[in-house]
N, CA, C and O atoms as a GROMACS GRO file, in nm:
protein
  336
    1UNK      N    1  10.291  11.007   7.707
    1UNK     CA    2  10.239  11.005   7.843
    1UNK      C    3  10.135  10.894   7.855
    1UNK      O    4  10.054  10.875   7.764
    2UNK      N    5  10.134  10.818   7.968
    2UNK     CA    6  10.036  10.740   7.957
    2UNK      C    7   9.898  10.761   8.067
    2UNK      O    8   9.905  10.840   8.160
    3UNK      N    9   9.831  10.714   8.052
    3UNK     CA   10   9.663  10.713   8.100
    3UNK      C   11   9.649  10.615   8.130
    3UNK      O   12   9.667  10.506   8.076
    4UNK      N   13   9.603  10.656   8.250
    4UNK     CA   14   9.524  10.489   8.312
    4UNK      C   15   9.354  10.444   8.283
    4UNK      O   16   9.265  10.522   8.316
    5UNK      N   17   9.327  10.324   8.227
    5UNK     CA   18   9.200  10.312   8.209
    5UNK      C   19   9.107  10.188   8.325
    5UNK      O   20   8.986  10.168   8.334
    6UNK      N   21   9.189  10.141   8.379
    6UNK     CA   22   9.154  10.050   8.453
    6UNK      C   23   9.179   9.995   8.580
    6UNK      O   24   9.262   9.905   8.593
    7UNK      N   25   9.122  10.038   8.667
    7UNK     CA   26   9.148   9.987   8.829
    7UNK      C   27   9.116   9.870   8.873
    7UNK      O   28   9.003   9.833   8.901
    8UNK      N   29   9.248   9.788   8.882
    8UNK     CA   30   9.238   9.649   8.916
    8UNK      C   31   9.172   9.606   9.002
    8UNK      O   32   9.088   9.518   8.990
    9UNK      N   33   9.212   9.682   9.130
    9UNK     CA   34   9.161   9.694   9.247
    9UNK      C   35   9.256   9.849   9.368
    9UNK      O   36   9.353   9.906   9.317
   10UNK      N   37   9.224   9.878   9.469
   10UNK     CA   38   9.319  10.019   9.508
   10UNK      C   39   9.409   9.994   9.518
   10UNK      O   40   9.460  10.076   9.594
   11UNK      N   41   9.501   9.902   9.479
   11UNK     CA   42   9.639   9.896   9.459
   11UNK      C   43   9.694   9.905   9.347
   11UNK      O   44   9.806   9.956   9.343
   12UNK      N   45   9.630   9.856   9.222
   12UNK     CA   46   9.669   9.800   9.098
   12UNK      C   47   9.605   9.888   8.979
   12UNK      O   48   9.505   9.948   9.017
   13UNK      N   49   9.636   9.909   8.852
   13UNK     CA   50   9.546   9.918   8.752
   13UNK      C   51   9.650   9.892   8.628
   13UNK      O   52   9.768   9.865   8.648
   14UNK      N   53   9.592   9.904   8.502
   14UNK     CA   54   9.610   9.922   8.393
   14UNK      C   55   9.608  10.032   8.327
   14UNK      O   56   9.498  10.086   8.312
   15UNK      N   57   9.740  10.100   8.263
   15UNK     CA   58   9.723  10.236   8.212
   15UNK      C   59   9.776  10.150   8.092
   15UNK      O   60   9.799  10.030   8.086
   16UNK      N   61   9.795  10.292   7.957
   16UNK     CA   62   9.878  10.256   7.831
   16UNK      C   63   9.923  10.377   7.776
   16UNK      O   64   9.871  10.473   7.832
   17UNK      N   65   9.992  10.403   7.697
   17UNK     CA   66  10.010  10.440   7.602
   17UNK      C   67  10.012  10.422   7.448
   17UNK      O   68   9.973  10.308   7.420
   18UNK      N   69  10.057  10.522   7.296
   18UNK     CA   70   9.995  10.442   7.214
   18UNK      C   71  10.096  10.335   7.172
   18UNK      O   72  10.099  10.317   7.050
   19UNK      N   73  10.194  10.249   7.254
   19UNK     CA   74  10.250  10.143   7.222
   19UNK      C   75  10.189  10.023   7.281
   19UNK      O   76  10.162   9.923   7.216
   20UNK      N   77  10.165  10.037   7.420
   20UNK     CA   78  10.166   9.914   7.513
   20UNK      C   79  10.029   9.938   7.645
   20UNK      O   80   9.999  10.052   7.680
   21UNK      N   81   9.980   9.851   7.687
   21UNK     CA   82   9.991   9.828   7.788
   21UNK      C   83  10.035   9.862   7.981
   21UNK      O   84  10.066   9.768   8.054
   22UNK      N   85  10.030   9.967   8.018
   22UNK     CA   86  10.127   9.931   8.148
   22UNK      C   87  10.079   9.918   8.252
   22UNK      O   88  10.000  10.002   8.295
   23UNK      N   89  10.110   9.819   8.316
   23UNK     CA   90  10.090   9.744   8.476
   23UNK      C   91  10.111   9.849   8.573
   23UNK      O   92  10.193   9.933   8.535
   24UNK      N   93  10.065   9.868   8.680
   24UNK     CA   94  10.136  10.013   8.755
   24UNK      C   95  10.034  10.011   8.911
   24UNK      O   96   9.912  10.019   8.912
   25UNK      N   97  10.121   9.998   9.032
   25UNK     CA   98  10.136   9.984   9.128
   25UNK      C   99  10.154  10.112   9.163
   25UNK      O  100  10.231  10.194   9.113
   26UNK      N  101  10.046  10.131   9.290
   26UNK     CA  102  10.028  10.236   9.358
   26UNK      C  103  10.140  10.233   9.510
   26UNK      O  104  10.126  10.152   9.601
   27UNK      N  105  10.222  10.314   9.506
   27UNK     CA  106  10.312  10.345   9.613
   27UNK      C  107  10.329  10.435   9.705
   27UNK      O  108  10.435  10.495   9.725
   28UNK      N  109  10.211  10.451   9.776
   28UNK     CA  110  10.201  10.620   9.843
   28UNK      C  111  10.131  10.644   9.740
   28UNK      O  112  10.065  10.558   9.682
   29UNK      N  113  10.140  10.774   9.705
   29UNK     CA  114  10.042  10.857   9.646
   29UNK      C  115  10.083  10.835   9.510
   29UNK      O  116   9.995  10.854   9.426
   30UNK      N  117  10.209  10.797   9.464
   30UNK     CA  118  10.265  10.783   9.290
   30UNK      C  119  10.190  10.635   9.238
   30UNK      O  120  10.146  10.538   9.299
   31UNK      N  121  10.198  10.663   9.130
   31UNK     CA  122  10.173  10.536   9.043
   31UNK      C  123  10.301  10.455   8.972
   31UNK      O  124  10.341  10.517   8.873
   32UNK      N  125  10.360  10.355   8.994
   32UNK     CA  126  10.491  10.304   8.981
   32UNK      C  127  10.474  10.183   8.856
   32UNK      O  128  10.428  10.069   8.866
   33UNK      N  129  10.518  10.239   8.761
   33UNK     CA  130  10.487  10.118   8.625
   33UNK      C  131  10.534   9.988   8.674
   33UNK      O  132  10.602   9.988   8.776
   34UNK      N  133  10.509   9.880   8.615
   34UNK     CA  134  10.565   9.783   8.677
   34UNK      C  135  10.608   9.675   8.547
   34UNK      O  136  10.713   9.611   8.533
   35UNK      N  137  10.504   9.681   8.471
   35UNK     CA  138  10.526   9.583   8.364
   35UNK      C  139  10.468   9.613   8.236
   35UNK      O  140  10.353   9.657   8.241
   36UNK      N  141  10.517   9.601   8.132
   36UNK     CA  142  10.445   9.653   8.017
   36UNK      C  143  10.478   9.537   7.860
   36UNK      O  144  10.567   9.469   7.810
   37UNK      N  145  10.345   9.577   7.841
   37UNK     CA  146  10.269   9.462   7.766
   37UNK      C  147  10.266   9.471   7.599
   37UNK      O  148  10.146   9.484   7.575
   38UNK      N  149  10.308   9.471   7.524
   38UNK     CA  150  10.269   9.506   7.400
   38UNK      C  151  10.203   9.457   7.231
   38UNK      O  152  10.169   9.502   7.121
   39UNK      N  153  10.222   9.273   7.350
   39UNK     CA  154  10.122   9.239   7.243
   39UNK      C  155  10.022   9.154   7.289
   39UNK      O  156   9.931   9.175   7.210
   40UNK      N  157   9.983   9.072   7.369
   40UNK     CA  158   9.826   9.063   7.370
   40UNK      C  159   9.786   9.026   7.476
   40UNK      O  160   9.861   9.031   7.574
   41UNK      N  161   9.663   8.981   7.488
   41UNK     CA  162   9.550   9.020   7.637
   41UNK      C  163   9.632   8.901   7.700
   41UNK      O  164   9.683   8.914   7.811
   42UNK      N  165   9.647   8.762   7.610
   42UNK     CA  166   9.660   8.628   7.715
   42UNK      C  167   9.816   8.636   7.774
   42UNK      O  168   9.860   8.537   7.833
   43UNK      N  169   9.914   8.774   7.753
   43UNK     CA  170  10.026   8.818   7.807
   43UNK      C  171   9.998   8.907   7.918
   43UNK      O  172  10.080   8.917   8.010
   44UNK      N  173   9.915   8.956   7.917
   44UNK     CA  174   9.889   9.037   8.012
   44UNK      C  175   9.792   8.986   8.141
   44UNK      O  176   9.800   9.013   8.261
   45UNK      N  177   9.699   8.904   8.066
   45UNK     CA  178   9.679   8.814   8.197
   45UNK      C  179   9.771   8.763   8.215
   45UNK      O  180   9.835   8.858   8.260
   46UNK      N  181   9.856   8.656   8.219
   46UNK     CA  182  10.007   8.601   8.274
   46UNK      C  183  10.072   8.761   8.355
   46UNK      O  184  10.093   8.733   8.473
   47UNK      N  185  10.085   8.818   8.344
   47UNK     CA  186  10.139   8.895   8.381
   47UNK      C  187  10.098   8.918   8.540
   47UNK      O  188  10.169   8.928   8.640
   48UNK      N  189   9.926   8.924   8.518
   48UNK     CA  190   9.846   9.000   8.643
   48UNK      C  191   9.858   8.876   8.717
   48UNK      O  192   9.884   8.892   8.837
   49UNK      N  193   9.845   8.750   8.674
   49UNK     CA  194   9.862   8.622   8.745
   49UNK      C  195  10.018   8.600   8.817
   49UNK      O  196  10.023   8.565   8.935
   50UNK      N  197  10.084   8.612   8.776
   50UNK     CA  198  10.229   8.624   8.793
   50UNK      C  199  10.300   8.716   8.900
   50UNK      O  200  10.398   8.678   8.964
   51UNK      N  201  10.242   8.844   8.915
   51UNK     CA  202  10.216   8.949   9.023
   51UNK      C  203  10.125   8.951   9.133
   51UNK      O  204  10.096   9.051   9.199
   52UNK      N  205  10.080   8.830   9.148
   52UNK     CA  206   9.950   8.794   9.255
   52UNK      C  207   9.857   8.884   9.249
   52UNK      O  208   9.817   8.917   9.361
   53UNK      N  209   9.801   8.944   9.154
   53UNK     CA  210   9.697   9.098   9.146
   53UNK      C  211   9.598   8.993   9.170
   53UNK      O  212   9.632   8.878   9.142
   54UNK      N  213   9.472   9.015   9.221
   54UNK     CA  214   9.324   8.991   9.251
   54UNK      C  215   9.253   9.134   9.200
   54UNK      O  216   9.229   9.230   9.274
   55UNK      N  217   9.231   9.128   9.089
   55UNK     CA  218   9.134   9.231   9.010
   55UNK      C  219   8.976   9.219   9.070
   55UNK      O  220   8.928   9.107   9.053
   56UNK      N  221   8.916   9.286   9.115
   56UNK     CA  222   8.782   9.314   9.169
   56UNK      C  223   8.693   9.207   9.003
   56UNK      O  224   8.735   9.177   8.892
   57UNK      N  225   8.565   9.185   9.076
   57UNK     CA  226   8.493   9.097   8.905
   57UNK      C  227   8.482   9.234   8.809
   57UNK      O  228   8.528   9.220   8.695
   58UNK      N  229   8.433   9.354   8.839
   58UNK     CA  230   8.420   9.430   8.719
   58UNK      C  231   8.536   9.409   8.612
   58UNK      O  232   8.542   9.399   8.489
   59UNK      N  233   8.639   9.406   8.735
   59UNK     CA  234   8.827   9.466   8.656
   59UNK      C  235   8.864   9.337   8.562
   59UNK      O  236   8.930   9.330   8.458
   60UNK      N  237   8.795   9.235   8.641
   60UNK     CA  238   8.851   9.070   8.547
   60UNK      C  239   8.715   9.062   8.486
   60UNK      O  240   8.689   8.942   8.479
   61UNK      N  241   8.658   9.103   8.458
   61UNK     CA  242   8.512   9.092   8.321
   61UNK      C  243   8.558   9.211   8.174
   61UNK      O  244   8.543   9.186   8.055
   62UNK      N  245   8.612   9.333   8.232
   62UNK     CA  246   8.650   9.425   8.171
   62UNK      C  247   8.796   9.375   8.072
   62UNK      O  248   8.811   9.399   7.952
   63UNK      N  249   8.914   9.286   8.184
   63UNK     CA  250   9.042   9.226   8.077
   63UNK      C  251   8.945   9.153   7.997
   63UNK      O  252   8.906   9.192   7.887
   64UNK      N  253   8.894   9.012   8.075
   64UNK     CA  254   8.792   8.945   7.964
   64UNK      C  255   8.758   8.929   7.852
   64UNK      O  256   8.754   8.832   7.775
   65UNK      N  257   8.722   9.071   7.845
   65UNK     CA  258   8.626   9.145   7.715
   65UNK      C  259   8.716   9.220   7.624
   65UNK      O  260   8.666   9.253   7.516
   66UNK      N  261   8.844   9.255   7.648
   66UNK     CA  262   8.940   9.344   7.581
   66UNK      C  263   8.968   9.226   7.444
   66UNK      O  264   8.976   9.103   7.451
   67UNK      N  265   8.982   9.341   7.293
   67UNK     CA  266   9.034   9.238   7.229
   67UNK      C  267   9.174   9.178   7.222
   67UNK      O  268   9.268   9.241   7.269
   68UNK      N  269   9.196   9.031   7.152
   68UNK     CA  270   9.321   8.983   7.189
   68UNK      C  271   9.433   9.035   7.203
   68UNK      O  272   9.516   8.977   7.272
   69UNK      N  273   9.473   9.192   7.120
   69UNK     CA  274   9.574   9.194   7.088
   69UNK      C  275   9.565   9.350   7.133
   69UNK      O  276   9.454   9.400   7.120
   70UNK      N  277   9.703   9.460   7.201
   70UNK     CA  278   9.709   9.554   7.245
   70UNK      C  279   9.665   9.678   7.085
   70UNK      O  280   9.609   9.787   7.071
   71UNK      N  281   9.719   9.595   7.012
   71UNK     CA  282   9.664   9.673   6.863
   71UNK      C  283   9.541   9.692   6.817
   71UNK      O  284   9.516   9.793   6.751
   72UNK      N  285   9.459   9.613   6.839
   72UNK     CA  286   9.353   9.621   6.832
   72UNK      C  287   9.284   9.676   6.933
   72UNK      O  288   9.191   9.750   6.896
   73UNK      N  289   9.299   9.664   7.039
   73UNK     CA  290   9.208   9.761   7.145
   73UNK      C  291   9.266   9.891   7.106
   73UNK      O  292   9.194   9.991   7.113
   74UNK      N  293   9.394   9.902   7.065
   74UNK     CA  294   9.421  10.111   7.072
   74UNK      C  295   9.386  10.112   6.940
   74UNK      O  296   9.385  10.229   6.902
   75UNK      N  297   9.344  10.003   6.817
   75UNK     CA  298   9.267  10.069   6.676
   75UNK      C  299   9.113  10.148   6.731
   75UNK      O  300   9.059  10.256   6.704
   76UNK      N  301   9.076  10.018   6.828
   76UNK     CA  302   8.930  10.040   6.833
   76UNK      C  303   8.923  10.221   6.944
   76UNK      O  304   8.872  10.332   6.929
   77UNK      N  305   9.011  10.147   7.054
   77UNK     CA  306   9.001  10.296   7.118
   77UNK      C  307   8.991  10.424   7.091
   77UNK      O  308   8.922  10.505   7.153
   78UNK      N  309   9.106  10.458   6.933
   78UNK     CA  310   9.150  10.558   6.878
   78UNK      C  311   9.022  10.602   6.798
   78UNK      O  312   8.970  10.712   6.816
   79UNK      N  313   8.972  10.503   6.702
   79UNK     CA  314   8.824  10.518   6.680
   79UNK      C  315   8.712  10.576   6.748
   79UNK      O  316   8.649  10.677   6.714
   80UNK      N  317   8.697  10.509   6.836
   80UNK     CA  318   8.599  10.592   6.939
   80UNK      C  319   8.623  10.733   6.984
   80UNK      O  320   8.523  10.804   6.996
   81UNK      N  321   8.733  10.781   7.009
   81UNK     CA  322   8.784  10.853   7.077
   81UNK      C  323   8.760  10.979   6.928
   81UNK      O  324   8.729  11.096   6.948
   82UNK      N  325   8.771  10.948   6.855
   82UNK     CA  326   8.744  11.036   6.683
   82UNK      C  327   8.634  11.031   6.638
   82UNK      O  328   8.616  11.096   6.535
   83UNK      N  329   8.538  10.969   6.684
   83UNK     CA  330   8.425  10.989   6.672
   83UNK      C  331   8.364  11.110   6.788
   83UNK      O  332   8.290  11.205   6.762
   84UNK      N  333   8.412  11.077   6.900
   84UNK     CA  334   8.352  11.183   6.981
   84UNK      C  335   8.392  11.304   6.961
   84UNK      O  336   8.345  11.396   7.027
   0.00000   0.00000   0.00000
């Protein structure tokens, strides 16, 4: 199942699961995957660029800051998440 961690802006966000990435477009009230990512940030920006998304500055400071690779943000995530 996947979780969303990031609101692009009220149309858009970023959810994942523990493989990938997923792009996902709000349609009415559902959330509609759109594209999914599985190996790294400078793919997934192309992606959000590619889809005309305009991410609010929090949402494009937050990709920014993600590390390069979808593996490494769900090592670090999974970490955190086991600590708490």
């Amino acid at each position: 199942m996947d979780r969303q961690f990031l609101a692009l802006n009220d149309r858009w966000n970023v959810a994942f699961d523990q493989n990938q990435w997923i792009v996902q477009k709000r349609t009415g009230t559902e959330w509609r995957s759109v594209s999914f990512i599985a190996s790294d940030k400078r793919i997934l920006q192309r992606i959000l660029c590619s889809l005309d998304i305009i991410p609010t500055a929090e949402a494009k400071r937050t990709v920014r800051c993600l590390p390069d690779s979808f593996k490494d943000w769900y090592a670090s995530l999974a970490s955190s998440e086991a600590s708490e």
